[in-house]
N, C-alpha and C positions, 0 to 999 in steps of 0.2 A: 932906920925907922921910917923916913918918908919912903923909900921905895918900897915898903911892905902896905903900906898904905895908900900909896899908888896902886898898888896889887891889886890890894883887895876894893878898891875903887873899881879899878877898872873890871876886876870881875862881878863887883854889882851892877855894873850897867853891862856888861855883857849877859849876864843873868838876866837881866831886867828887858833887853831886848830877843834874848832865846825866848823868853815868857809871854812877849806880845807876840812875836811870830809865831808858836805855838798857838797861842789863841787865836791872831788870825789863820792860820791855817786851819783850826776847828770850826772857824766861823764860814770859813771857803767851803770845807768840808760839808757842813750841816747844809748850805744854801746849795752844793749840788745836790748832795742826795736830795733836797725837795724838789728839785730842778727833775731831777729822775723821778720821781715818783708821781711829779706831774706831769711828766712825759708820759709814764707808763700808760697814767688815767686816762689822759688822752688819745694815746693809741689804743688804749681799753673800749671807749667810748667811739672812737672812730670805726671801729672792728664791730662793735654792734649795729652802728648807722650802716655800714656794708652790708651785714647780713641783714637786715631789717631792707633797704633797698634790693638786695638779689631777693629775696622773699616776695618782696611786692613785682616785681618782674616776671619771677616765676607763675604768680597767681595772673598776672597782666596776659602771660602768655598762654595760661590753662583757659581764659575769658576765651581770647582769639580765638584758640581751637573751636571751643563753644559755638561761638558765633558761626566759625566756619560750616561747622557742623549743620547747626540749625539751618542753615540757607541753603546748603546742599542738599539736606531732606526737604526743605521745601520744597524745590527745583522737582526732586525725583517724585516727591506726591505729587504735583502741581498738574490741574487737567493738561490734556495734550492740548496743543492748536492746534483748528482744522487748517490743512494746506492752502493755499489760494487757490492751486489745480483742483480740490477736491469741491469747491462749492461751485 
């Protein structure tokens, strides 16, 4: 009779510890997945600042053009200089 209740002793604590490891393993569980899915956000977010940056580059480099543009027609309307031989 005591080793039957040895037994089943010892299978409630073994019970009892399959049941906290379980739990913690769902508690490991739940804290990665938020771990991922704050990750994700974050490469979510990071991925917009990117394009939002390439975006502002592109428009930075359509200005340039602009600019280049404008100064070049300047240049080519701009009256001639007379030569110093010619006056």
């Amino acid at each position: 009779m005591l080793s039957l209740r040895y037994y089943m002793l010892a299978h409630v604590r073994s019970s009892a510890r399959k049941h906290r490891c379980r739990n913690k393993h769902a508690e490991a569980k739940t804290a990665l997945l938020a771990l991922e899915r704050e990750h994700i956000g974050l490469k979510l977010e990071n991925e917009k600042k990117r394009a939002t940056l390439l975006e502002m580059q592109l428009q930075n480099e359509h200005w340039k053009q602009e600019i280049l543009r404008s100064q070049h027609n300047a240049l080519l309307n701009a009256p001639a200089v007379p030569h110093f031989a010619d006056l």
